[in-house]
C-alpha positions in Angstrom: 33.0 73.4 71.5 31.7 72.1 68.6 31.0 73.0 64.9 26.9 73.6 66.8 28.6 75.5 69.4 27.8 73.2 71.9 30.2 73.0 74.7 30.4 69.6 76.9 33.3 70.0 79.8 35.3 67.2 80.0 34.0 65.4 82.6 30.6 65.0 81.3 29.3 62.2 80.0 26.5 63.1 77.0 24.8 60.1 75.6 22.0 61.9 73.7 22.7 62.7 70.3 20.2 65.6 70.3 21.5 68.3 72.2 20.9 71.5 70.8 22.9 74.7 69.1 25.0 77.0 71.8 24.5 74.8 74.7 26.3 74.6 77.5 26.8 70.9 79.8 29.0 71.6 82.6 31.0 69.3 85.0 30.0 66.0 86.3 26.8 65.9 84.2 25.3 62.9 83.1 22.8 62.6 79.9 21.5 59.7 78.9 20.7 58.3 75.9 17.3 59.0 74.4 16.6 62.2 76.1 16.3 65.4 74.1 18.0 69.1 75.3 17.3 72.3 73.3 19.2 74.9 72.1 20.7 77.6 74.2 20.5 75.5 77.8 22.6 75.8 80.4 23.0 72.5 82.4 25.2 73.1 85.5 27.3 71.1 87.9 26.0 67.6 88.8 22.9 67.3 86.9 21.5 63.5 85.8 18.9 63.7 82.9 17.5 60.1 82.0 15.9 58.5 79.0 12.5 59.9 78.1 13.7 63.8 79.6 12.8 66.3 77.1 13.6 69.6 77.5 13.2 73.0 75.5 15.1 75.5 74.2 17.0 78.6 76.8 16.3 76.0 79.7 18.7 76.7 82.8 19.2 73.7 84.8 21.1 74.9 88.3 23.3 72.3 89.9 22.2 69.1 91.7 19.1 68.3 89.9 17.9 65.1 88.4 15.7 64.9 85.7 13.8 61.6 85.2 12.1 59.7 82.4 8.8 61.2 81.9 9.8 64.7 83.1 9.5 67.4 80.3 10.1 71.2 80.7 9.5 73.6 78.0 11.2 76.2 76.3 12.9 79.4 79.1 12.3 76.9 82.1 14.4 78.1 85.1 15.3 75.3 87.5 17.0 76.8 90.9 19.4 74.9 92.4 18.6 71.2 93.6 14.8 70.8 92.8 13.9 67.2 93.4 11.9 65.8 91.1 10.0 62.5 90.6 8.2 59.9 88.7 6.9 57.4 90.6 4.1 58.0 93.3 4.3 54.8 95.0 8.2 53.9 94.5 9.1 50.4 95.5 11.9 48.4 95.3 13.2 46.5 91.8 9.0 47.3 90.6 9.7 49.1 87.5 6.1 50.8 86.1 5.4 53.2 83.3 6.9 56.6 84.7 4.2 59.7 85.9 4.5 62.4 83.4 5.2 65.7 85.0 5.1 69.2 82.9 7.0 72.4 83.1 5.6 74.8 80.9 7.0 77.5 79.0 8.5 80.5 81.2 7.9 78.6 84.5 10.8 79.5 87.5 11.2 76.8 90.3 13.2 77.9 93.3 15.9 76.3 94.9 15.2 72.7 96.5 11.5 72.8 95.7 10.1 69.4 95.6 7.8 68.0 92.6 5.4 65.7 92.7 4.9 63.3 90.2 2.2 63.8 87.5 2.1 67.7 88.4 1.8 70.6 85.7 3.6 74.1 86.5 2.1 76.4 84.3 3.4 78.9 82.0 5.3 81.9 83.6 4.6 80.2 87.4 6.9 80.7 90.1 7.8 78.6 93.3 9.5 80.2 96.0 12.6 78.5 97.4 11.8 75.6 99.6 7.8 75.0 97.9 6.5 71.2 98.0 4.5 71.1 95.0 1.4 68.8 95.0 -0.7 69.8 92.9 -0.9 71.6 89.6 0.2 75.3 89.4 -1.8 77.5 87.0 -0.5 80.2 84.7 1.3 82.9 85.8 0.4 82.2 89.7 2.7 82.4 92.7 3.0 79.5 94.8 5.2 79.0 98.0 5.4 77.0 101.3 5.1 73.7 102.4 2.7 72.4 101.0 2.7 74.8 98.6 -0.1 77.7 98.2 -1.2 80.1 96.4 -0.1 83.6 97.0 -0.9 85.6 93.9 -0.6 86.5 90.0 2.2 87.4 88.5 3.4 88.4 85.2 6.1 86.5 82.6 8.8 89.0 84.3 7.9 87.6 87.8 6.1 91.0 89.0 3.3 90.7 91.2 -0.2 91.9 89.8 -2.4 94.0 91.3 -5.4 93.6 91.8 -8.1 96.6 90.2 -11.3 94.4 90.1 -13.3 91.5 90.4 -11.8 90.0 87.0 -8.8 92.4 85.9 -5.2 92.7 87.3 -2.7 94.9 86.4 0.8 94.8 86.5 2.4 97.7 87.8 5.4 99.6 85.9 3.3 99.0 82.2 0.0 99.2 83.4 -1.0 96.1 81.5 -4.5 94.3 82.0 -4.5 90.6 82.5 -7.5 89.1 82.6 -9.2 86.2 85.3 -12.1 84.0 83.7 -12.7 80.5 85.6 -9.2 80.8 87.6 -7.4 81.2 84.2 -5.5 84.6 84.2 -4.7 85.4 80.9 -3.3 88.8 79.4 -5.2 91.0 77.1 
């Protein structure tokens, strides 16, 4: 560890100068150059970050995930074990273009080997169940599984399912808290 308490195993090789306080780059990771990392991440076993990557602070990255230019994932992203993401929806050979831009938002979970589609947003405190082909966007604090991936319901930033207790109001169930749904936008009051 360092004097920022920022550990790098040996066999990693860290390119970036901004990595942040008390994190934590494991073996056989590979960061490039350019990218940023935040404070108090956790990037596991056989992870690739490129250029352009920038992701927040208390971000777990699970191993076998690659991270490409134009990827960004905001601060308590969870990223189960090898998600595939990419940047590039019509990818062809030695034709280099400006990278898709795809956002993680704060809170967000993705399950184990979920796929991404370039130029997607995952909104804050979403989850994708293990598996999920993402297409489309994801909004706030929704549920989304399968393949392709659909909605399935509201949850809160803990992951609890909400239920239901009107046209416009869902409540979560241990603290009886209201969340409210205006224009498929759940927010909490």
């Amino acid at each position: 560890m360092d004097e920022n308490n920022i550990y790098i195993h040996p066999t990693a090789i860290v390119g970036s100068k901004k990595i942040g306080n008390d994190t934590k780059i494991w073996q056989y990771v590979v960061i490039l150059d350019g990218s940023e990392i935040g404070s108090n991440c956790n990037i596991n076993f056989s992870c690739f970050i490129e250029q352009g990557v920038k992701v927040g602070n208390n971000v777990t990255i699970k191993s076998g995930i690659y991270l490409w230019d134009g990827i960004e994932c905001e601060d308590d992203v969870f990223l189960g074990p090898n998600v595939v993401f990419t940047n590039d929806i019509f990818p062809r050979s030695k034709q280099y273009k400006e990278p898709v831009k795809t956002l993680i938002k704060k809170g967000a979970s993705i399950g184990a080997n979920s796929t991404i589609l370039a130029g997607v947003t995952i909104g804050k405190y979403a989850l994708t169940g293990i598996g999920s082909v993402i297409t489309k966007d994801i909004p706030d604090y929704s549920l989304y599984f399968g393949n392709p991936a659909r909605f399935q319901g509201w949850i809160d930033e803990f992951g609890n399912k909400l239920i239901r207790i009107s046209e416009t109001e869902y409540q979560e169930p241990l603290s009886k808290r209201i969340f409210n749904l205006i224009n498929n936008k759940l927010t909490p009051q």
